[in-house]
C-alpha positions in Angstrom: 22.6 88.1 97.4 20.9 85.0 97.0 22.2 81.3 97.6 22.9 79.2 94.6 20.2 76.3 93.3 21.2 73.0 93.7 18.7 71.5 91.5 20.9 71.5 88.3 23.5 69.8 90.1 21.3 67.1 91.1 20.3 66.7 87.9 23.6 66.8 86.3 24.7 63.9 89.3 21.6 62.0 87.7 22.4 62.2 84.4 26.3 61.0 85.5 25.0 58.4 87.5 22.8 57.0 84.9 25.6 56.9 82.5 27.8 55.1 84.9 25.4 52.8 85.5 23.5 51.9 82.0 26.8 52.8 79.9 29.3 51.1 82.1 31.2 54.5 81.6 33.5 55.7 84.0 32.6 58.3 86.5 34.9 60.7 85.9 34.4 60.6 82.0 30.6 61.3 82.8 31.5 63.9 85.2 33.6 65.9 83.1 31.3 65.5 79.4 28.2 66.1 81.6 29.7 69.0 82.8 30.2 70.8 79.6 26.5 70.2 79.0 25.3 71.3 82.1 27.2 74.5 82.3 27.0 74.7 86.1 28.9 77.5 88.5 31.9 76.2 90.1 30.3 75.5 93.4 27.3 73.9 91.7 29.4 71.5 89.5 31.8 70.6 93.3 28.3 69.3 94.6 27.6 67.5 91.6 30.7 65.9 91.7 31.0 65.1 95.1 27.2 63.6 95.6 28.4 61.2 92.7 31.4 60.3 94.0 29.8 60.0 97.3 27.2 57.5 95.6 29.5 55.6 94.1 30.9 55.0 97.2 28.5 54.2 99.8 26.3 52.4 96.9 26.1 49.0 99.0 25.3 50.4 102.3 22.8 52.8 100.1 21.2 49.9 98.2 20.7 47.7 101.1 19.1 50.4 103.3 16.6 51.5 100.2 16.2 48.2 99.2 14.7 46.6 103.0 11.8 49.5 102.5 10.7 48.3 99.1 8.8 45.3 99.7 7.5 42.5 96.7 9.6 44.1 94.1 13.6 43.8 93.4 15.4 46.9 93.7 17.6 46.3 91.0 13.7 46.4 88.6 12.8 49.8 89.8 14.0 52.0 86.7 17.5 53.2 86.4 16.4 57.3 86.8 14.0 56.3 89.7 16.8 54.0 91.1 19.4 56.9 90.6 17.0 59.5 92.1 16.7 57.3 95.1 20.4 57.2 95.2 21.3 60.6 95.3 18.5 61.8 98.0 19.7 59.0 100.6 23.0 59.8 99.9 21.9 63.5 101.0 20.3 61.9 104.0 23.1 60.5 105.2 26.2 61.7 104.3 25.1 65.4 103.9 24.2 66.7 107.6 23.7 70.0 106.7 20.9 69.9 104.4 17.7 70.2 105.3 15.8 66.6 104.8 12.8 68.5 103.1 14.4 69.8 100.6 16.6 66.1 99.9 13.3 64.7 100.0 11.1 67.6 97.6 14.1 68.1 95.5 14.1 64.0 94.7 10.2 64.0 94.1 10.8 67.1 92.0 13.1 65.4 89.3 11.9 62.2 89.2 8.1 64.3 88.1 10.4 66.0 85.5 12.6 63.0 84.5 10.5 59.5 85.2 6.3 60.0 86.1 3.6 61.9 88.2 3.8 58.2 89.6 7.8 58.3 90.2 7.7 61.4 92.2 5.3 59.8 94.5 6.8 56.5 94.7 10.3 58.6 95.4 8.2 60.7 98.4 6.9 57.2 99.9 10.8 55.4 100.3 12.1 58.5 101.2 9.4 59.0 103.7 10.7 55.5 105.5 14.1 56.1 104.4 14.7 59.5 106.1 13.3 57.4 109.9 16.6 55.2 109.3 18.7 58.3 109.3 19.9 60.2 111.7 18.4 63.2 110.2 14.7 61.3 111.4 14.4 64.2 113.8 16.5 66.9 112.2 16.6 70.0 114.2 18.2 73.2 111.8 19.1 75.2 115.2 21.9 72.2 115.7 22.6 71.2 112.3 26.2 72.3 110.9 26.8 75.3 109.0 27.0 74.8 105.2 29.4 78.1 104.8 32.1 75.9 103.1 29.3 74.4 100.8 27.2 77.1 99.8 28.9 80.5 98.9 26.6 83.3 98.0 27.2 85.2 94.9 29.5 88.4 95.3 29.4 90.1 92.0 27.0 92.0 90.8 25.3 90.8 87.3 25.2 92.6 84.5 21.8 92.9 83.2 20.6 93.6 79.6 18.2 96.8 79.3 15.8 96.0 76.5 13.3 98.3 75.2 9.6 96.8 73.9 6.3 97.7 72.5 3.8 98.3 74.8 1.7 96.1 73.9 3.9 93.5 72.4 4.4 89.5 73.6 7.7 90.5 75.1 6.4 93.3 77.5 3.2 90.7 78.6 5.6 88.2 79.4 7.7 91.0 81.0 4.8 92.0 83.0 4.2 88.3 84.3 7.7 88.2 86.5 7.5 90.9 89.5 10.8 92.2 89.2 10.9 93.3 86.0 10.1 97.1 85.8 7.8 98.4 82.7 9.1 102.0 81.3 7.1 103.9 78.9 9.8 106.1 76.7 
């Protein structure tokens, strides 16, 4: 049983929050036709949905706090996914006290590489990295953090996996070989 990734939820709040924001569309309309693109489990499309709500919400109190770190530049110039990306990690920081800062923090850097720059992810890591001392996760401690039972759930059913037979030697079985869990059968 494994828990469930976050990251396409994040990136799904992103894509919401930048529609909001550039479109002037409202939130729920981007929540629900961003969620038909996304395809996300039920508990992955709640977090999605409550982290841009939760944006939305506290954007002043997020804005100002983001914006005193950035010095000699306008928040409201920083580009709209970087701006978003910012968002959605100090909304983690400080409205979501059971997950870990690292990962709010490498989660961030992670999609603004994959949706911005090489440069965005590391000007993400250096607000964050004076953002997070603001917070009162600053000196987080995971033995006396709540539990996120109610937030994460851990998949129950089995899945149902596809046998497929290859050549030997073929593309298919190389690339099969690649991933350690996947076990090679001769027939």
């Amino acid at each position: 049983m494994a828990i469930r990734s976050r990251r396409k939820a994040r990136e799904m709040a992103l894509r919401c929050l930048y529609e909001v924001e550039i479109a002037q569309s409202d939130p729920i309309d981007a929540l629900e036709t961003t969620a038909d693109e996304f395809e996300l489990a039920p508990d992955q499309l709640q977090f999605a949905k409550k982290v841009v709500l939760g944006v939305l919400e506290h954007q002043g109190e997020i804005d100002n706090g983001l914006a005193k770190l950035i010095r000699d530049y306008d928040f409201d110039r920083i580009a709209a996914i970087d701006r978003n990306v910012l968002r959605i990690a100090a909304y983690e920081l400080l409205q979501e006290p059971a997950i870990p800062p690292a990962v709010t923090i490498n989660e961030a850097i992670e999609i603004a590489k994959r949706y911005s720059t090489a440069e965005s992810g590391r000007f993400v890591n250096g607000v964050l990295g004076k953002f997070i001392l603001t917070t009162s996760k600053a000196n987080w401690d995971p033995t006396t953090a709540p539990s996120e039972e109610a937030e994460e759930r851990f998949v129950e059913s089995p899945v149902e996996v596809e046998e497929v037979v290859v050549e030997e030697d073929s593309d298919e079985a190389k690339t099969a070989k690649r991933f350690g869990s996947w076990t090679i059968r001769e027939s």
